[in-house]
N, C-alpha and C positions, 0 to 999 in steps of 0.2 A: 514530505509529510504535511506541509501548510499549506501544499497547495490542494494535496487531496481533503484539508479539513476543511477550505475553503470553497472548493465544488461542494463537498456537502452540505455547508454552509448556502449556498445559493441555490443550491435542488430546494432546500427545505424552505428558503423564504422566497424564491420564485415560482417553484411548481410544487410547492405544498408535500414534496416524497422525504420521507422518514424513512434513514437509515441505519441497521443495528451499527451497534457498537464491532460487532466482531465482522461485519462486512465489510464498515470502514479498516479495519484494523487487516482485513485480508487486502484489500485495496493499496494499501499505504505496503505492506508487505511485498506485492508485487510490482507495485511503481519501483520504489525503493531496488529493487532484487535486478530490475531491467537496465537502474542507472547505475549498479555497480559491476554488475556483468560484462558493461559494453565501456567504462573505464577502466577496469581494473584491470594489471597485465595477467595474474594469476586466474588462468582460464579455468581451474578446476572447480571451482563454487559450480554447484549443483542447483538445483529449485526445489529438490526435499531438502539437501541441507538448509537451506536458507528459509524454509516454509515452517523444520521443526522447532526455532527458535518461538518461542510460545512467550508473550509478555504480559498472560495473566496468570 
């Protein structure tokens, strides 16, 4: 998650790109979703299970 608020952090004060809230937030969802897929032994986690969790 800090690293992806940190890329958006340096999109915005180096190349000037503005990104919503809920991009980032799909962003951070699928970083996230890739690092525990490929640790975790329980292979069954899905990408809609993991995409319905909604945190607003």
């Amino acid at each position: 998650m800090l690293w992806s608020i940190w890329n958006i952090r340096n999109e915005l004060m180096f190349a000037g790109k503005i990104k919503s809230i809920s991009s980032a937030v799909e962003e951070i969802k699928a970083k996230s979703f890739a690092w525990v897929k490929h640790r975790s032994k329980d292979q069954t986690l899905t990408w809609e299970q993991w995409r319905s969790f909604d945190v607003f």
